[in-house]
N, C-alpha and C positions, 0 to 999 in steps of 0.2 A: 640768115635764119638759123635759129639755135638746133642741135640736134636734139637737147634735151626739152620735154615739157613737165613741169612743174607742177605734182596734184596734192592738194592739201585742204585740210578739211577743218573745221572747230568742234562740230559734234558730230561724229565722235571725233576726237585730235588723233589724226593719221598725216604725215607727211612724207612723199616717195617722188622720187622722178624717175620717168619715163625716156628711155631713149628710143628714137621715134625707127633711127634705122634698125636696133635689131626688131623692133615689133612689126618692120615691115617682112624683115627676114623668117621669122616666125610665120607670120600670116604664109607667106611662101612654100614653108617649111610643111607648115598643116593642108596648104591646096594640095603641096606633091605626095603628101601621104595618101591622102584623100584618094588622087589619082591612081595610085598604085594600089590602092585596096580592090577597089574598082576594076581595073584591068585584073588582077592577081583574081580576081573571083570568076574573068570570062575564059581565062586560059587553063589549061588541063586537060584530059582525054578527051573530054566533050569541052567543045565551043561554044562559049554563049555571047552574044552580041551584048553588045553596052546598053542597047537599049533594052533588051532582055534581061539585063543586071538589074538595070535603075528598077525596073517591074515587079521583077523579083521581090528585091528589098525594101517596097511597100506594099506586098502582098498583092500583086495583079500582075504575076506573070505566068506563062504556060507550069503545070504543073509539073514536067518532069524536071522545069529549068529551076522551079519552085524547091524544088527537093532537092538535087544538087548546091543552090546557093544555102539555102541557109539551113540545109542542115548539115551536110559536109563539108562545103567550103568556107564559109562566113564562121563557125566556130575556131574553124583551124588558123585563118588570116588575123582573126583576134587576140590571141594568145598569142601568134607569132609578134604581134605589134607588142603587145604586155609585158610579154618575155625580154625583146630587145630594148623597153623602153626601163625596163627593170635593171637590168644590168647595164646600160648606158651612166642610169644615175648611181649605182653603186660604185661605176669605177671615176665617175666624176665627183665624187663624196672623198674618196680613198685618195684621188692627184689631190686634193687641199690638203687633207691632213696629212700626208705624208710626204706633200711637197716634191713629188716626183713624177714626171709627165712620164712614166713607166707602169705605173702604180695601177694595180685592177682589183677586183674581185677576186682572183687568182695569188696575188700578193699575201694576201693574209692566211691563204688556203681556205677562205671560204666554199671556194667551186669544189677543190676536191675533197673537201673533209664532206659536203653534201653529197660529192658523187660517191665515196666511199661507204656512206652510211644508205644510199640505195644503192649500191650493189649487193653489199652485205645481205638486203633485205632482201632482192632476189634472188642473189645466191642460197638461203640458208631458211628462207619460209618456207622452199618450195612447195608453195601455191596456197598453203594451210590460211592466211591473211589475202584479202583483199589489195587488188596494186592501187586501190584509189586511198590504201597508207602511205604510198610513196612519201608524196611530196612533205607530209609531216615528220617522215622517216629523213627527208634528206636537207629539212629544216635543221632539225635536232641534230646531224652532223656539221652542217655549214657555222651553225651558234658554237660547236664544242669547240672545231677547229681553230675560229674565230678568237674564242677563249681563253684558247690554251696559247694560241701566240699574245694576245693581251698580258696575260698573268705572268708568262716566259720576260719579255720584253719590260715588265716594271721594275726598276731600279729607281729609286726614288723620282718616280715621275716617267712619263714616259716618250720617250726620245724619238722621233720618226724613224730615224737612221737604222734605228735597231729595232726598231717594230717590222719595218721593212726586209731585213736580214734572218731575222726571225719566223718571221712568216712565211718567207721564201722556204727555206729549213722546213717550217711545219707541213708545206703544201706538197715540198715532193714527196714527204715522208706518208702523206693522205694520197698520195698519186699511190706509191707502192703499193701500201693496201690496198687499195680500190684492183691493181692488178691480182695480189694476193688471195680475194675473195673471189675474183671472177675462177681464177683455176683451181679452189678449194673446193666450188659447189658442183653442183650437177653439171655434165658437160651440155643437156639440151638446155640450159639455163644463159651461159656462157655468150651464145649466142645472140639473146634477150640481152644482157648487161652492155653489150660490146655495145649492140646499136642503139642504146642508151647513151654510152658513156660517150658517143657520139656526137652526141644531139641532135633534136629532132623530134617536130610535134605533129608528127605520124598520129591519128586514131584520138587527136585533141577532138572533146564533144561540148555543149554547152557546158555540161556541167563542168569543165576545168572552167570554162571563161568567168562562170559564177562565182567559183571559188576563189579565183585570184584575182579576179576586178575588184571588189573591196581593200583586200590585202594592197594591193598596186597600186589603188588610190588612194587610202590612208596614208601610207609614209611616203609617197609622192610629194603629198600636202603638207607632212612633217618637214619633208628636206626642204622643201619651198621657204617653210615661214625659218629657216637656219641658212637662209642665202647670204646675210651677214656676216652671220656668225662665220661660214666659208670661208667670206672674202677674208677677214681678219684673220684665221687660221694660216691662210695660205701666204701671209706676210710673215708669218715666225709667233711663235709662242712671247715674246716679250711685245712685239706691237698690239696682240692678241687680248694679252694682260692689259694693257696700258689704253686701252679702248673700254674695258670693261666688261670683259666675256673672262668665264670660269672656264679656264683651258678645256684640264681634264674632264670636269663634269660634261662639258660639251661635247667631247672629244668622244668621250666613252658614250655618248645620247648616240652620234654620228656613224661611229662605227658599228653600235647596232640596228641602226636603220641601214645603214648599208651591206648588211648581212642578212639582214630579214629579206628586203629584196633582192641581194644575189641567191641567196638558198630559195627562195619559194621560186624562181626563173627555174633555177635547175631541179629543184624537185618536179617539175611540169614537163620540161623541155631538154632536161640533162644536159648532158657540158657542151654548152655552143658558146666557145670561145672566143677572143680576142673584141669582143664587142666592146665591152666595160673599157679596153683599151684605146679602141679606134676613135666610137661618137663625140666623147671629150674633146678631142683632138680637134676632129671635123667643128665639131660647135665652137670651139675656142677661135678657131680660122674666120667661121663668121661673125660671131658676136662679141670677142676679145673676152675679158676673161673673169666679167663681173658674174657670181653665181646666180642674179634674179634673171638675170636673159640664157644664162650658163647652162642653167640645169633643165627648162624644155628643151631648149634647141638639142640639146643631149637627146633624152627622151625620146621627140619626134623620128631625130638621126639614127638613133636605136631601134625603132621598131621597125623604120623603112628598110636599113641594112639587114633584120632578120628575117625580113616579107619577102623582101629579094632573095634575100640565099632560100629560103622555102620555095618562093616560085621557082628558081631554079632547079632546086633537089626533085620538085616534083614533075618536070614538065622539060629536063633535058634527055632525061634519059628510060621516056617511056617504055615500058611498063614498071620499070625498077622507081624506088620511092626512096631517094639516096637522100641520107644523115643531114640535114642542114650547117649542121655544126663541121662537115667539112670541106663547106663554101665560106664560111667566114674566117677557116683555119686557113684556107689557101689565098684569104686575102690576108688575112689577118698578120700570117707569120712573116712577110714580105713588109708590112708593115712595120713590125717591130725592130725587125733587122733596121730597118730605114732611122729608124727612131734614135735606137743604138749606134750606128751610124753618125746621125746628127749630133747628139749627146757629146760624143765625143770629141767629135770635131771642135765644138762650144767649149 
């Protein structure tokens, strides 16, 4: 029996195959989400039974369980899935183009040029603006950062190698800052930035979910229909050419989709690390290394690892409501060692 199925059409003319075991992977991928939203909604101070979940979330369960699911918990579980599905596909955008299983959100200094630019903002408003600027405040730093390693790194055309090296460069240099403004501003502010700059989607209400579900699913949809175009990337700029993709124009479409959703994660959820790094990875283990199965299994792997590090932050260390973004650091960084590690070895 073939792995592949074969779908093709005449009107409209579309033709795609299917490989049948990642979409059973997938289908997998989406039940354990499913699961873990579920359970991640009955666990925390109060207890609520599964079947008091399911009730809940079609409006017929006890009212105080009513109130807890979805007004407190279900906004916050949503963004956490948004968040990590967000930055999974930014840093699985960033390993194509720059051809390095290293390669994150963090790379470019997207993460920090966004956390720099909300620290800034709470360090130096203080309070005169609204914090629901944030996350457009730490857009607008993730695109400059973004930018400036683009523009820095163009030498007649633009090299991974040195995009790479570059950005590294521009990202610690948005790390400094981002420390510079926390101890510039008010010391009762300092506080606020740290456990930001933490990450962590503490006090997340619908109205983030509102905000960043369109944003999340728009260039979701964008990176999708550029799964191709990936794949070709991720062979070298001459096989790339020679298929008939417009390197740079692409390149540069790619890289701002992957900035749009690493910045608008971290304007929501501030710096919850090593994600962008890990999900690739994990997806690539299952599904090998084509972008149309590449990029959900990403995605799905993204939001489950940031649901967990949430469920954890909230619910190991009762009554404290600890950083999420330093549960994926303590996985994450063990991780990368490993990575570095291999790399080398190779």
């Amino acid at each position: 029996m073939s792995r592949y199925t074969i779908v093709r059409s005449q009107k409209p003319v579309y033709s795609f195959q299917l490989d049948v075991r990642s979409i059973t992977i997938l289908c997998l991928l989406i039940a354990l989400l499913v699961g873990v939203i579920v359970t991640s909604i009955g666990l925390g101070s109060i207890r609520i039974p599964v079947s008091e979940v399911l009730k809940s979330l079609v409006g017929m369960g006890d009212s105080t369980y009513q109130l807890v699911v979805v007004n407190l918990r279900l906004p916050r579980i949503l963004v956490s899935v948004m968040v990590g599905a967000a930055l999974a596909v930014s840093g699985a955008i960033l390993q194509a183009l720059v051809r390095n299983p290293l390669a994150s959100p963090d790379l470019i200094g997207t993460t920090n040029g966004a956390t720099a630019a909300a620290v800034a903002f709470i360090a130096f408003s203080n309070g005169a603006y609204s914090i629901h600027w944030l996350p457009l405040v730490a857009l607008v730093g993730g695109f400059f950062a973004a930018s400036l390693t683009y523009v820095t790194a163009w030498k007649r055309g633009l090299s991974p190698f040195r995009f790479a090296l570059i950005g590294v460069s521009i990202s610690t240099a948005m790390g400094a800052l981002s420390v510079y403004f926390m101890i510039s501003g008010p010391l009762y502010l300092a506080s606020q930035a740290l456990g930001w700059m933490s990450g962590t989607v503490y006090g997340t209400s619908w109205d983030h979910v509102f905000a960043l579900l369109p944003w999340i699913i728009g260039f979701l949809l964008i990176t999708l229909s550029q799964a191709r175009t990936l794949n070709a990337q991720e062979l070298g700029d001459d096989v790339a050419k020679g298929v008939g993709v417009r390197v740079e124009k692409k390149r540069l479409l790619l890289i701002a989709v992957s900035v749009a959703l690493a910045a608008a994660a971290v304007g929501i959820a501030g710096g919850i690390g090593f994600v962008g790094l890990m999900a690739p990875h994990m997806a690539r283990k299952l599904v090998g290394s084509s972008y149309g199965a590449l990029l959900p299994s990403s995605a799905l792997l993204g939001g489950i690892f940031v649901l967990l590090a949430d469920l954890a932050a909230r619910t190991l260390f009762v009554p404290l409501d600890v950083p999420a973004g330093v549960f994926t650091a303590a996985i994450g960084a063990p991780f990368f060692m490993y990575l570095l590690y291999r790399s080398r070895q190779e």
